[in-house]
Backbone as CSV, one residue per row, in Angstrom:
resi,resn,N_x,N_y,N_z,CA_x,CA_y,CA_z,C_x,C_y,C_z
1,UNK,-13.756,-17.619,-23.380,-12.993,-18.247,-22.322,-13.328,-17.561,-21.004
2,UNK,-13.577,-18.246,-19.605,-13.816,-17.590,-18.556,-12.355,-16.790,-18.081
3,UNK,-12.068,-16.703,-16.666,-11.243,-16.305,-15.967,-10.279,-16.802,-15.629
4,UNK,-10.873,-18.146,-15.422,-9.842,-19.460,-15.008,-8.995,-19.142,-16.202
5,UNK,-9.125,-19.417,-17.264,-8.697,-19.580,-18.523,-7.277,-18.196,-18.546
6,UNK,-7.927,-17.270,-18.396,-7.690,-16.319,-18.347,-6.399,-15.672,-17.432
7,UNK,-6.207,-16.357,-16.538,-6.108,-16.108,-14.804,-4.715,-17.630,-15.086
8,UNK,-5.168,-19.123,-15.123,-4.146,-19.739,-14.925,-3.437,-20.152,-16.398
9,UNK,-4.101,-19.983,-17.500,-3.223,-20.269,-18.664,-1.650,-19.572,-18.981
10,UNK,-2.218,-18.253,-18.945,-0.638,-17.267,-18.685,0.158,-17.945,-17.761
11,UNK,-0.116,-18.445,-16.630,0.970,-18.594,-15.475,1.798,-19.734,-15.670
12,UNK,0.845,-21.022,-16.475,1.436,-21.867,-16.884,2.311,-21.801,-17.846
13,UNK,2.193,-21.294,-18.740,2.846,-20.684,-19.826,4.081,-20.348,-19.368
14,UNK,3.718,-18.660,-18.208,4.953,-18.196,-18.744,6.233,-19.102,-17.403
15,UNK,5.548,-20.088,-16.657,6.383,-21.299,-15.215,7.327,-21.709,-16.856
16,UNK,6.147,-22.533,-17.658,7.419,-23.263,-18.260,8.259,-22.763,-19.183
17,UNK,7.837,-21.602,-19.640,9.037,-20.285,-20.394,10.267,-20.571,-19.813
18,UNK,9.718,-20.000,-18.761,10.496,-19.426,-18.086,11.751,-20.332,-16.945
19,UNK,10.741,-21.579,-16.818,11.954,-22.890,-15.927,12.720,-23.750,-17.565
20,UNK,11.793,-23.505,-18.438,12.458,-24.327,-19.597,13.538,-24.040,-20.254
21,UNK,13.423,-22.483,-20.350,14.799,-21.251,-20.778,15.720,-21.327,-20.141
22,UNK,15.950,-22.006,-19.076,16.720,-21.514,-17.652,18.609,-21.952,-18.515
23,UNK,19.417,-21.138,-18.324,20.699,-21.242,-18.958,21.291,-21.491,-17.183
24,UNK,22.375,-22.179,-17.171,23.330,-22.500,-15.710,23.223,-21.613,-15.231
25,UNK,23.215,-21.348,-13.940,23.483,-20.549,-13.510,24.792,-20.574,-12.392
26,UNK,25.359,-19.284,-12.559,27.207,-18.866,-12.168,27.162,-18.920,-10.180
27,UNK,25.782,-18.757,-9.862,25.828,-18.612,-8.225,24.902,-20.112,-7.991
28,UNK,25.636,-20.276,-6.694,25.029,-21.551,-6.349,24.009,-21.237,-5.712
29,UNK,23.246,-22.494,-5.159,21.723,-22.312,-4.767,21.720,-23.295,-3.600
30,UNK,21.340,-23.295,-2.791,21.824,-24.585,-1.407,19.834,-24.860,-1.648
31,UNK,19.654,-25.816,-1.886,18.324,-26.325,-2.060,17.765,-27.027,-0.114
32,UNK,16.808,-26.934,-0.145,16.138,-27.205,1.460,16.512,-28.812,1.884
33,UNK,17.071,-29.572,1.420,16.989,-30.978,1.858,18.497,-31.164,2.420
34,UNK,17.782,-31.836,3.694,19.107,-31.763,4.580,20.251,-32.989,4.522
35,UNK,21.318,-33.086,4.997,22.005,-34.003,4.570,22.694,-34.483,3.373
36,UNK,22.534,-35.535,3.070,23.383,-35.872,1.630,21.889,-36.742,0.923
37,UNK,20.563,-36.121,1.292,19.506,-36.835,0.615,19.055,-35.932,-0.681
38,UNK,18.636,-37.146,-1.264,18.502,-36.571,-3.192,17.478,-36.908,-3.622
39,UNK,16.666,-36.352,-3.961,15.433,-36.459,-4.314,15.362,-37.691,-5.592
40,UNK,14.899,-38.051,-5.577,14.865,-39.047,-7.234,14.616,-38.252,-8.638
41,UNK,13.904,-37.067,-8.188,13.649,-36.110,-9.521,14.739,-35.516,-9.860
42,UNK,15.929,-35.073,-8.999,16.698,-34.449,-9.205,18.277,-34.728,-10.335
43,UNK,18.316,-34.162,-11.381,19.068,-34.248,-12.238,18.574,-34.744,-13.149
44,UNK,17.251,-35.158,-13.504,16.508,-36.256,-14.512,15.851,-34.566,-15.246
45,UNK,16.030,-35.085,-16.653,15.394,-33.843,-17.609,13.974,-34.170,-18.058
46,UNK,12.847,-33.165,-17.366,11.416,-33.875,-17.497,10.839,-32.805,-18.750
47,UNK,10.007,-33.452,-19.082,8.883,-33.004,-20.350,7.851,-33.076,-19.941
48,UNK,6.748,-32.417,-19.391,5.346,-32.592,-18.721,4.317,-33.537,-20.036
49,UNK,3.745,-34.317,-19.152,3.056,-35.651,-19.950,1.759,-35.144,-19.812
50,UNK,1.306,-34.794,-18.400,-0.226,-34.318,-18.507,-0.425,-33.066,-17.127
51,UNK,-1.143,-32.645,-17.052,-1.986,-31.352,-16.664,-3.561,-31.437,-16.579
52,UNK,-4.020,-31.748,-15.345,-5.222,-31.884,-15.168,-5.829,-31.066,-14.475
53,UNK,-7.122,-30.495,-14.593,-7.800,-29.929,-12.928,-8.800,-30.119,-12.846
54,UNK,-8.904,-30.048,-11.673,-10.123,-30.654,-10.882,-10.731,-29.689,-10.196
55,UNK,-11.595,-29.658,-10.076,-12.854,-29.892,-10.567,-12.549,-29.481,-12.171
56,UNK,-13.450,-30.241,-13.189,-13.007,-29.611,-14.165,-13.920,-28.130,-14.679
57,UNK,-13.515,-27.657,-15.608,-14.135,-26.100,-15.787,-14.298,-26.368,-17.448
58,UNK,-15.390,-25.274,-17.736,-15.611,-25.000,-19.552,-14.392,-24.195,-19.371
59,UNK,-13.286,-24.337,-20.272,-12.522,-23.866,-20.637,-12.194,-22.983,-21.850
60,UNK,-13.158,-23.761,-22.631,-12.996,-23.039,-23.861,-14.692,-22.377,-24.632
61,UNK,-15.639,-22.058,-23.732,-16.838,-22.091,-23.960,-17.488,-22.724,-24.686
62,UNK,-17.633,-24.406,-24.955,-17.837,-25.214,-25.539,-19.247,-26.167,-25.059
63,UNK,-19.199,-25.914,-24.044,-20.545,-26.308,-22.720,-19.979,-27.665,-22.083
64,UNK,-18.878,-27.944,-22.781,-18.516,-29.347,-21.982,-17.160,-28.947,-20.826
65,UNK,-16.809,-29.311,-19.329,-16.246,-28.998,-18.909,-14.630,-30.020,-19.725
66,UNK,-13.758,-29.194,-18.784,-12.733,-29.517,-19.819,-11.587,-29.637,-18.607
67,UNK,-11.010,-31.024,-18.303,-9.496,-31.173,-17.181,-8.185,-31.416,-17.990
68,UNK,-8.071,-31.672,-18.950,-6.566,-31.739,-19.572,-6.338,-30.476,-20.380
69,UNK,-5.378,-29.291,-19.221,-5.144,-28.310,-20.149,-3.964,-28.409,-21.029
70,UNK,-3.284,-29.712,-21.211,-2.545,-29.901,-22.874,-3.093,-29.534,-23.450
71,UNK,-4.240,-29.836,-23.908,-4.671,-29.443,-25.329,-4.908,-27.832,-25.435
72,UNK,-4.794,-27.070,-24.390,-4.766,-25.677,-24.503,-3.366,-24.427,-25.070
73,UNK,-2.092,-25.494,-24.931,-0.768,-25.469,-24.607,-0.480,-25.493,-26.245
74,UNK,0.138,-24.728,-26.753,0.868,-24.828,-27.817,1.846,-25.801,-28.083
75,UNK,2.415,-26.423,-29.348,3.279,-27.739,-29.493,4.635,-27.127,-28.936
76,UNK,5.030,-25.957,-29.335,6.168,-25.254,-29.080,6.384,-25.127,-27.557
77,UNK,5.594,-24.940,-26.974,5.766,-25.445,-25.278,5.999,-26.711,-24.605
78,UNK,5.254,-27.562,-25.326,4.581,-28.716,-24.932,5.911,-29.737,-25.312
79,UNK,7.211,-29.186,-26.456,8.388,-29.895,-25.922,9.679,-29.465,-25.161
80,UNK,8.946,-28.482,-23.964,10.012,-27.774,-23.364,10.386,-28.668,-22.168
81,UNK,11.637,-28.683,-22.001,12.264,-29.763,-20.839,12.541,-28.795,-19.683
82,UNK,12.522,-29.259,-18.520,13.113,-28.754,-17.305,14.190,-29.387,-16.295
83,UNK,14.814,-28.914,-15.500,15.654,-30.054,-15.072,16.207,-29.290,-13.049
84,UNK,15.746,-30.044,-12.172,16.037,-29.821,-11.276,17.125,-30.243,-10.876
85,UNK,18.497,-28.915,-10.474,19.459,-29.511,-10.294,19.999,-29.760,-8.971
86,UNK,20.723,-30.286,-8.560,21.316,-30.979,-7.098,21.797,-29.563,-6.449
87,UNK,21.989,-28.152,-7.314,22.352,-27.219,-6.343,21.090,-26.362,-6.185
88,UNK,20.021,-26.826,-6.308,18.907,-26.357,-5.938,18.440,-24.958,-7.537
89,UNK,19.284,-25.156,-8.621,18.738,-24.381,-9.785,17.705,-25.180,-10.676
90,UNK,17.087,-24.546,-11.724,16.393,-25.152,-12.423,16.841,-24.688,-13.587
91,UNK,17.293,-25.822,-14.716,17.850,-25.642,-15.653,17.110,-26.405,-16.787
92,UNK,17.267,-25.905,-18.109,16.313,-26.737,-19.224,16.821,-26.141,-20.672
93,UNK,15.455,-26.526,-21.754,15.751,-26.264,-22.629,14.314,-25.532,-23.161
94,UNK,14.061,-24.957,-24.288,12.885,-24.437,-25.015,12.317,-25.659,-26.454
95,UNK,13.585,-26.895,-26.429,13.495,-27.802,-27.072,13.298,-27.440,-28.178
96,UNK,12.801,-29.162,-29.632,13.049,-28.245,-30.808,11.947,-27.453,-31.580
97,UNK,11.341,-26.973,-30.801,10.115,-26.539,-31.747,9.671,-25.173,-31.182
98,UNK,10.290,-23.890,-31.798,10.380,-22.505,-31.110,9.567,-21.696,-31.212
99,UNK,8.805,-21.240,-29.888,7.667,-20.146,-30.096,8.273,-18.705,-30.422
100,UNK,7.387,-18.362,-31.116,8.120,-16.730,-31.420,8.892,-15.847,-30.257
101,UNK,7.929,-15.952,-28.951,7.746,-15.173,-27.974,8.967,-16.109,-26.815
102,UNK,9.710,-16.851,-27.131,10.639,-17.744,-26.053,11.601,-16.834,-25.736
103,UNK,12.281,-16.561,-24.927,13.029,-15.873,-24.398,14.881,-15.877,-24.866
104,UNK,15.403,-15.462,-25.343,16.800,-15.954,-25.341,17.280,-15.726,-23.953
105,UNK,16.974,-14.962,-23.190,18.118,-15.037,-21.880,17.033,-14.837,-20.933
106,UNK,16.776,-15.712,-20.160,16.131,-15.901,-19.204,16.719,-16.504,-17.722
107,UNK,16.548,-15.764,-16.814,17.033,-16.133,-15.505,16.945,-17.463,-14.473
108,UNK,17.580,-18.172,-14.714,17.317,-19.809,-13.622,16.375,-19.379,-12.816
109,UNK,15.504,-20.312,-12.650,14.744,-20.563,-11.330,15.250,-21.455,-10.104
110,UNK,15.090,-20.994,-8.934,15.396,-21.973,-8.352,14.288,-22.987,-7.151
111,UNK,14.761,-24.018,-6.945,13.401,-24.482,-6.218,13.629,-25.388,-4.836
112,UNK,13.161,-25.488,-3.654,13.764,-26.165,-2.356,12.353,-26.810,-1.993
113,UNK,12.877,-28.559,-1.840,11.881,-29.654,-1.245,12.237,-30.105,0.259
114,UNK,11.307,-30.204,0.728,11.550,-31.058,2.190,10.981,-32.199,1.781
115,UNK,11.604,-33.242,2.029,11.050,-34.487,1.788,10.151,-34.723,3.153
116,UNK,10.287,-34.553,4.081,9.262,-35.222,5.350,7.819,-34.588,4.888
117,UNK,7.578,-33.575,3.855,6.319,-32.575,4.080,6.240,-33.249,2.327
118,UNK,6.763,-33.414,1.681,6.768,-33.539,0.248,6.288,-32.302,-0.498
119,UNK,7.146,-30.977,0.038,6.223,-29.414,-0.623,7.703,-29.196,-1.261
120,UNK,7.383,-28.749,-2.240,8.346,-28.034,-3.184,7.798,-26.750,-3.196
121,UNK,8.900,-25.691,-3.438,8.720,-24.658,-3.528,9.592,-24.374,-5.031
122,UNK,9.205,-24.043,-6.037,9.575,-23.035,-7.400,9.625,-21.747,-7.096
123,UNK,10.728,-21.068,-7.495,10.862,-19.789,-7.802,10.822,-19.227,-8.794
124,UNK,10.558,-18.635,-9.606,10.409,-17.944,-11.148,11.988,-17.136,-11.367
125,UNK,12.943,-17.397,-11.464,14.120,-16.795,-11.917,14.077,-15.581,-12.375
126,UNK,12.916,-14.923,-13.449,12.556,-13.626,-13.670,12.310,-12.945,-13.295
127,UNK,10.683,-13.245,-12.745,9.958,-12.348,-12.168,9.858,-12.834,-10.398
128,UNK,10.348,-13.808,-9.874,10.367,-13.736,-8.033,9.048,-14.740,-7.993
129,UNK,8.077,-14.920,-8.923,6.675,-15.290,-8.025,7.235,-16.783,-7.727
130,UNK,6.686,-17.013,-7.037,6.836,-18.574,-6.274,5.428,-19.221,-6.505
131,UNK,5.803,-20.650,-6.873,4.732,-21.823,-6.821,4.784,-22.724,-5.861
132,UNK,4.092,-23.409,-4.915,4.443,-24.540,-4.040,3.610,-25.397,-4.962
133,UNK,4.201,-26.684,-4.426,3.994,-27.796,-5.129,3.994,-29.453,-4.158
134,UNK,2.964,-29.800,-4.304,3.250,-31.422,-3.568,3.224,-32.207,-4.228
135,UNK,4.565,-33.077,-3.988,5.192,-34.157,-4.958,4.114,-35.438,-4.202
136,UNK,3.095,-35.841,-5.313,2.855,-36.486,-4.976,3.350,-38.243,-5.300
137,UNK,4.125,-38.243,-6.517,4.832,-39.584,-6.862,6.125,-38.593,-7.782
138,UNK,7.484,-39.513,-7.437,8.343,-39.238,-7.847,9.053,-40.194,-7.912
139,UNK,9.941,-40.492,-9.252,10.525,-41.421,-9.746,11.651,-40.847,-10.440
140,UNK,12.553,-42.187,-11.146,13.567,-41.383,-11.577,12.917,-41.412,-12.897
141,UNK,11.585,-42.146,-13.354,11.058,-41.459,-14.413,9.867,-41.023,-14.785
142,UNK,9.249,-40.915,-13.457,7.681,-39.909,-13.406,8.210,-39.132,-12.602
143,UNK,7.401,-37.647,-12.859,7.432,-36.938,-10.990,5.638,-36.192,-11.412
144,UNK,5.419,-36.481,-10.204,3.876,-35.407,-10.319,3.572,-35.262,-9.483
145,UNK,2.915,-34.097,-9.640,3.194,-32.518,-8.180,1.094,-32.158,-8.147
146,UNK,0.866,-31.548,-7.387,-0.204,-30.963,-7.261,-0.360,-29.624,-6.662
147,UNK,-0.748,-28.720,-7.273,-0.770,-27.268,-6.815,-2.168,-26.910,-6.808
148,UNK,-2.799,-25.838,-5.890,-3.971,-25.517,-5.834,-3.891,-24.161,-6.398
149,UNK,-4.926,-23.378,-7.395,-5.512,-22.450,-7.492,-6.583,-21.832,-7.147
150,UNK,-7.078,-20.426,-6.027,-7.853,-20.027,-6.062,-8.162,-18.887,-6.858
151,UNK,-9.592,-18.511,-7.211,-9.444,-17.510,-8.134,-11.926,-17.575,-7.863
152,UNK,-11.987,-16.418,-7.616,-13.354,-16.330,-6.930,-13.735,-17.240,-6.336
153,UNK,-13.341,-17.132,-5.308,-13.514,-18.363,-4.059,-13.729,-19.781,-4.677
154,UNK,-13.345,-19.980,-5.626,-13.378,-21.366,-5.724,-11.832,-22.053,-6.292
155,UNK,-11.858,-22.995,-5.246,-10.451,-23.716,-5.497,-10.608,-24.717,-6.041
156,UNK,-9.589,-24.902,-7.549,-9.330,-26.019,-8.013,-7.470,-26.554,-7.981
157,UNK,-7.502,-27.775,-8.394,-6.304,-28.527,-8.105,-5.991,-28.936,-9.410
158,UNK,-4.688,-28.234,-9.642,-4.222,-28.543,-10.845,-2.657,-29.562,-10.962
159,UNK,-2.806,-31.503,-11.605,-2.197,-31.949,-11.136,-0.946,-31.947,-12.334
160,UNK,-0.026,-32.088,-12.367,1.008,-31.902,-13.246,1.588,-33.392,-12.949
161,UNK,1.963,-33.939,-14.590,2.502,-35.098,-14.059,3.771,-34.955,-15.384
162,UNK,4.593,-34.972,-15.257,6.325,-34.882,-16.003,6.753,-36.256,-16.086
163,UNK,7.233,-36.586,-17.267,7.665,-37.618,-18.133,9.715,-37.747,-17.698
164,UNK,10.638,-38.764,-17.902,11.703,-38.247,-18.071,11.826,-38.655,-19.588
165,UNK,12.799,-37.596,-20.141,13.021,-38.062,-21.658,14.678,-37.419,-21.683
């Protein structure tokens, strides 16, 4: 496996650990959108449908490049739900199929959108790191975001697209 592999598989991993684990949280969160406007994603419980990047990369040293990193993702992840809530927390489940390594108590994330810019910002509830994210279609039953990774000067775009279930 190269670097990429190496470099963004963990992160994905441990985003949806870690937003999927998320138990209520007791302090509120004032999320970035002003007024009484509500995102359409918000309160809908998503399951990520696909994960692409672009340019694509050998992922698995196979010689063929490779853009759907589902198939890299364990099943035990792959039915973890997330759920963006109206006080700006991120709340979910680890769903029914449990990786050894899932967390029992894991810290909410929280996350703030401007709709005029369509950038989301994720927070990691655990560990602080932050993801931005551009919503590029959102529904009350698609949402899909696009985030860039660099990693030796070369940037790829990794697109996330979430199911509601």
């Amino acid at each position: 496996m190269n670097r990429l592999v190496t470099f963004l598989l963990p992160i994905v991993l441990g985003l949806l650990t870690t937003l999927s684990a998320c138990k209520k949280d007791q302090q509120a969160v004032t999320p970035d959108t002003p007024g009484d406007f509500v995102a359409s994603f918000v309160g809908v419980r998503w399951q990520m449908a696909s994960f692409e990047l672009t340019p694509p990369q050998d992922l698995d040293g196979d010689g063929r490049p490779d853009s759907n990193l589902l198939q890299f993702m364990r099943p035990c992840d792959l039915d973890n739900t997330l759920i963006f809530e109206r006080n700006g927390s991120l709340t979910g489940d680890n769903g029914k199929l449990s990786c050894d390594d899932d967390a029992a108590t894991n810290k909410p994330g929280t996350w703030t959108y401007d709709n005029a810019s369509k950038k989301m910002t994720v927070v990691d509830g655990d560990d602080g790191s932050v993801s931005n994210w551009t919503v590029e279609e959102a529904s009350a039953r698609y949402l899909k975001v696009k985030t860039t990774i660099t990693e030796d000067g070369h940037t790829y775009a990794a697109v996330i697209t979430w199911k509601a279930v």
